[in-house]
PyMOL CGO cylinders between C-alpha atoms (Angstrom):
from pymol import cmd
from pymol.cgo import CYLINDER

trace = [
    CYLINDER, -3.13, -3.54, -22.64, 0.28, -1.42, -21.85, 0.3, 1, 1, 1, 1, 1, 1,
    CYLINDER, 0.28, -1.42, -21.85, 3.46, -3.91, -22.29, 0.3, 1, 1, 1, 1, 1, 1,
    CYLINDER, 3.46, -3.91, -22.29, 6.09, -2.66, -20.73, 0.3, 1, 1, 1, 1, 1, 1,
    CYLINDER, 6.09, -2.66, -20.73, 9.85, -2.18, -22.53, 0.3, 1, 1, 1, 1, 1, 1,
    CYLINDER, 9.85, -2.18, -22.53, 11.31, -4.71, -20.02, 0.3, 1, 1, 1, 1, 1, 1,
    CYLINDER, 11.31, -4.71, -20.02, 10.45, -8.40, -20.08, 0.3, 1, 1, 1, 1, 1, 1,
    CYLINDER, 10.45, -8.40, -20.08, 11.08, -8.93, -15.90, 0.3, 1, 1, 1, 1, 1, 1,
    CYLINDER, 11.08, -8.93, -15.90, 13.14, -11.92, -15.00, 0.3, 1, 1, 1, 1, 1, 1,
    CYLINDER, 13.14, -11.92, -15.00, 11.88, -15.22, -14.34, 0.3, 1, 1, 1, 1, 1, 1,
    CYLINDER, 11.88, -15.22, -14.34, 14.23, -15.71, -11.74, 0.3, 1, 1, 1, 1, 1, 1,
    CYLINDER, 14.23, -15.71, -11.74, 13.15, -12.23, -9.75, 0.3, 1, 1, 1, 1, 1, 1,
    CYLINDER, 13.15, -12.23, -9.75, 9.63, -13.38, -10.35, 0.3, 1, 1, 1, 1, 1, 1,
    CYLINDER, 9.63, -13.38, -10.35, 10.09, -16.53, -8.78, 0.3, 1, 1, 1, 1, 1, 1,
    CYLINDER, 10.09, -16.53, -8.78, 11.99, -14.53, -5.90, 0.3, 1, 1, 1, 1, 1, 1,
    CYLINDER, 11.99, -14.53, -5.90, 9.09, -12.20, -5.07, 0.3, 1, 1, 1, 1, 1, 1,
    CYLINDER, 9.09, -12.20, -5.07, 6.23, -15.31, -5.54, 0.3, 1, 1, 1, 1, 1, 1,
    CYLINDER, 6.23, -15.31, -5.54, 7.81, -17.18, -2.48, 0.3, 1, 1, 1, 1, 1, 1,
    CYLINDER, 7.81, -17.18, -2.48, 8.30, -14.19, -0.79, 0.3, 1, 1, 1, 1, 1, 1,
    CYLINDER, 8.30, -14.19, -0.79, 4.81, -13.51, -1.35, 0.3, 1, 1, 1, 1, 1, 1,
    CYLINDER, 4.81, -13.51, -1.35, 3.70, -17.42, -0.59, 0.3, 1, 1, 1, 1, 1, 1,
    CYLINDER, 3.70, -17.42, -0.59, 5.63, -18.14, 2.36, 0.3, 1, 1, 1, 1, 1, 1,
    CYLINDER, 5.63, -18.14, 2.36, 2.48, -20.47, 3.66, 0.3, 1, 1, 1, 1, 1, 1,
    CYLINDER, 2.48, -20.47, 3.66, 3.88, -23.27, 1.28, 0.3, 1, 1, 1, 1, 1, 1,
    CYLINDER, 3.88, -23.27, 1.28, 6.88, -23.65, 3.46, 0.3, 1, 1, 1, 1, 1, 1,
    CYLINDER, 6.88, -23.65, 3.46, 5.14, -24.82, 6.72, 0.3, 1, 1, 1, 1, 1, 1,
    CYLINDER, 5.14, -24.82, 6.72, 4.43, -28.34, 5.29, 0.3, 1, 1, 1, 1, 1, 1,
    CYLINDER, 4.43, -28.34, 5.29, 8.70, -28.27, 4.86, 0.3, 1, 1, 1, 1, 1, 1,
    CYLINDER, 8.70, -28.27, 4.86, 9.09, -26.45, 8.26, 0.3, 1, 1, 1, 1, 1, 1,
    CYLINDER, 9.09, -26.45, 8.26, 7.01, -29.25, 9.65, 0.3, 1, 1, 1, 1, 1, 1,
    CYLINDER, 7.01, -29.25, 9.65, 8.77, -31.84, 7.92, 0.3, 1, 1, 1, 1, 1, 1,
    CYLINDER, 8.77, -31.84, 7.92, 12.57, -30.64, 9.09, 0.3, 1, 1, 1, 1, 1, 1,
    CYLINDER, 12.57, -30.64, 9.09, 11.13, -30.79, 12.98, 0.3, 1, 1, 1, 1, 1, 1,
    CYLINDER, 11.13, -30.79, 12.98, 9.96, -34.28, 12.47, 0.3, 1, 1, 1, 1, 1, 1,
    CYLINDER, 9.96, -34.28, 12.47, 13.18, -34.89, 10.99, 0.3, 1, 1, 1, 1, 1, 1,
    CYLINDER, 13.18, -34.89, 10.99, 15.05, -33.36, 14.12, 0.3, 1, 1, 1, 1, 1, 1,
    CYLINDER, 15.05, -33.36, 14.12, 12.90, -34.61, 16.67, 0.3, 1, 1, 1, 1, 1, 1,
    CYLINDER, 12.90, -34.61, 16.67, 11.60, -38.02, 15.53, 0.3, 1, 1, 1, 1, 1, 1,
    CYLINDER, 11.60, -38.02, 15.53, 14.24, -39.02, 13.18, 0.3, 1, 1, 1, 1, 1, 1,
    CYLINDER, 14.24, -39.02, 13.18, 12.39, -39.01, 9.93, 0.3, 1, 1, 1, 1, 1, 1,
    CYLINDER, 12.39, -39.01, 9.93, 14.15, -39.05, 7.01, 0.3, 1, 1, 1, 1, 1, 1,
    CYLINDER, 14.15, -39.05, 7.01, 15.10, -35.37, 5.77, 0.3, 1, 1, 1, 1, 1, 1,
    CYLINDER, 15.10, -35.37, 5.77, 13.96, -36.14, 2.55, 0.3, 1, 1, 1, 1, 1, 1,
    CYLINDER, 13.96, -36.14, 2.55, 10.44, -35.87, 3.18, 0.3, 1, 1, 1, 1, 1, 1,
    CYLINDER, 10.44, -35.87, 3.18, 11.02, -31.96, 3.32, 0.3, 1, 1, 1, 1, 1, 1,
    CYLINDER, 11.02, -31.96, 3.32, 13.19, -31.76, 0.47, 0.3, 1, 1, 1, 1, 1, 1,
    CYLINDER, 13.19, -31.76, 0.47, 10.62, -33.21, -1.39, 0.3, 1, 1, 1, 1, 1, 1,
    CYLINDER, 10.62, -33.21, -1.39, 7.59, -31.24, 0.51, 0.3, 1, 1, 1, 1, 1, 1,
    CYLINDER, 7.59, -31.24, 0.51, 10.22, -27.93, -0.82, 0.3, 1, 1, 1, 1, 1, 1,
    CYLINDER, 10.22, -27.93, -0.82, 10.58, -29.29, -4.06, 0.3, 1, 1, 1, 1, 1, 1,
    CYLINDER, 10.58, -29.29, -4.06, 6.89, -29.89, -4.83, 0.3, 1, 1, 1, 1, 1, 1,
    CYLINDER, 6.89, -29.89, -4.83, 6.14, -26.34, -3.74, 0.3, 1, 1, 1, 1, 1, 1,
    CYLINDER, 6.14, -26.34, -3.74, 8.77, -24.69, -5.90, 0.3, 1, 1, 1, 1, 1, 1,
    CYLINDER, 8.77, -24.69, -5.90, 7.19, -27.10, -8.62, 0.3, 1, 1, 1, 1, 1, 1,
    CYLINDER, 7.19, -27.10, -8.62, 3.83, -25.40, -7.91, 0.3, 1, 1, 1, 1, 1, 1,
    CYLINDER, 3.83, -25.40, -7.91, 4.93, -21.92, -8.28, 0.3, 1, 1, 1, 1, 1, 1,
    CYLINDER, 4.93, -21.92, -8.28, 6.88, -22.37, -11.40, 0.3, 1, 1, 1, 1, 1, 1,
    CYLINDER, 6.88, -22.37, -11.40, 3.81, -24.28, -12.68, 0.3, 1, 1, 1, 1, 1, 1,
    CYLINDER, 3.81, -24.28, -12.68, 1.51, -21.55, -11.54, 0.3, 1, 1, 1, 1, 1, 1,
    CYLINDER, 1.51, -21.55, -11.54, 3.84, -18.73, -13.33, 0.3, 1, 1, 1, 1, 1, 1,
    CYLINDER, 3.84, -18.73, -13.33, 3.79, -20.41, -16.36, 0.3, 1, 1, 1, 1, 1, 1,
    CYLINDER, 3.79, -20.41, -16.36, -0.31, -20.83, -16.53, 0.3, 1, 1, 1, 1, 1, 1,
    CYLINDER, -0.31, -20.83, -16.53, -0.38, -17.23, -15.63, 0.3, 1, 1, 1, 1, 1, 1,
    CYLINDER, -0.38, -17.23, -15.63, 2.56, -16.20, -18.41, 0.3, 1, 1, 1, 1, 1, 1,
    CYLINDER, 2.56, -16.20, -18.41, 0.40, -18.13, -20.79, 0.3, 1, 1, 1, 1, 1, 1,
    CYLINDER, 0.40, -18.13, -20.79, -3.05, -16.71, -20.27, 0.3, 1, 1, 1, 1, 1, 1,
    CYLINDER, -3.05, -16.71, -20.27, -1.64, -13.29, -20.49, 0.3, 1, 1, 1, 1, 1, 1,
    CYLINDER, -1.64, -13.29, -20.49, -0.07, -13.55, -24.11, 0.3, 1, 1, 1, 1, 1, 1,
    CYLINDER, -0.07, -13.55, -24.11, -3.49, -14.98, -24.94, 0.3, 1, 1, 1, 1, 1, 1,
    CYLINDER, -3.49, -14.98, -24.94, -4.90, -11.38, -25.60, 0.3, 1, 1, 1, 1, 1, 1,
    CYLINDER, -4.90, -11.38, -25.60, -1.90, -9.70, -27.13, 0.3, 1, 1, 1, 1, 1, 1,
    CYLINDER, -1.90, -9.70, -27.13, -2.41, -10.38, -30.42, 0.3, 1, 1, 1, 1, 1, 1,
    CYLINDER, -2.41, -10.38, -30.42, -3.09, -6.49, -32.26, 0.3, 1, 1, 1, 1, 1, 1,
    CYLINDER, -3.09, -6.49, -32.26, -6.09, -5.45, -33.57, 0.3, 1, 1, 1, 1, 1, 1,
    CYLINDER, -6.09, -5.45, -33.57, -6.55, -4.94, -37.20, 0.3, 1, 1, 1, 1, 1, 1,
    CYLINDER, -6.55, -4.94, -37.20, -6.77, -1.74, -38.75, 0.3, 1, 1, 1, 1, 1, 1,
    CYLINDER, -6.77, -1.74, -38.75, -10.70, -0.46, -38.61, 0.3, 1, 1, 1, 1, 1, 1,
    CYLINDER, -10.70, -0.46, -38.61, -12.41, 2.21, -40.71, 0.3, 1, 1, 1, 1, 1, 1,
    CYLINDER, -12.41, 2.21, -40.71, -12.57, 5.37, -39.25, 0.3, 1, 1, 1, 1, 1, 1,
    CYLINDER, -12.57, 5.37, -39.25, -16.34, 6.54, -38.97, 0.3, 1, 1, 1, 1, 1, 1,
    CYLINDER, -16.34, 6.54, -38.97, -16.24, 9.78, -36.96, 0.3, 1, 1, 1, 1, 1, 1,
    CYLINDER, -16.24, 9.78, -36.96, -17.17, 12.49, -39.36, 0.3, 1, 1, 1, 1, 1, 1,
    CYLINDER, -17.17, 12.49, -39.36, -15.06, 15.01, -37.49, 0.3, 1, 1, 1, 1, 1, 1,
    CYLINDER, -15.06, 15.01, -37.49, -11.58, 13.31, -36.77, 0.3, 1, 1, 1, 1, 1, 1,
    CYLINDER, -11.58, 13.31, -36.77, -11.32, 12.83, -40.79, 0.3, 1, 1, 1, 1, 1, 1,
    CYLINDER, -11.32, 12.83, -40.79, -7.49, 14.48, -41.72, 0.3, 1, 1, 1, 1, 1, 1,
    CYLINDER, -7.49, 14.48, -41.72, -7.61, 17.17, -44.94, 0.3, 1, 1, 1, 1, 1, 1,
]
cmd.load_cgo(trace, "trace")
């Protein structure tokens, strides 16, 4: 597989992986409403925020992980094609 020269930031990851799961927020979004219009405490959507941040940073570690599972290089193998041998 192709690596490229530039690691990527953890913190732009993380950026672009709640942009691209905005659907976690609604449990927070419903959570500051009940706040505003029943008087629940606020903390309830902190921690419905906090548990989805939690979930994405999880899920970008399992993903980080399983893909340096496969990087190791492949060990040198005998060449047996009779016409790419060098003279």
């Amino acid at each position: 597989m192709r690596r490229t020269k530039r690691s990527g930031s953890f913190l732009l990851c993380l950026f672009i992986n709640m942009l691209l799961n905005l659907e976690g927020l609604i449990p927070a979004a419903l959570l500051l409403v009940m706040h505003f219009w029943l008087g629940w405490s606020v903390w309830w959507a902190v921690l419905a925020l906090g548990l989805w941040i939690a979930g994405l940073i999880l899920w970008m570690r399992v993903i980080g992980w399983a893909g340096e599972c496969g990087s190791a290089p492949d060990p040198p193998k005998e060449n047996k094609n009779p016409y790419s041998v060098r003279k």
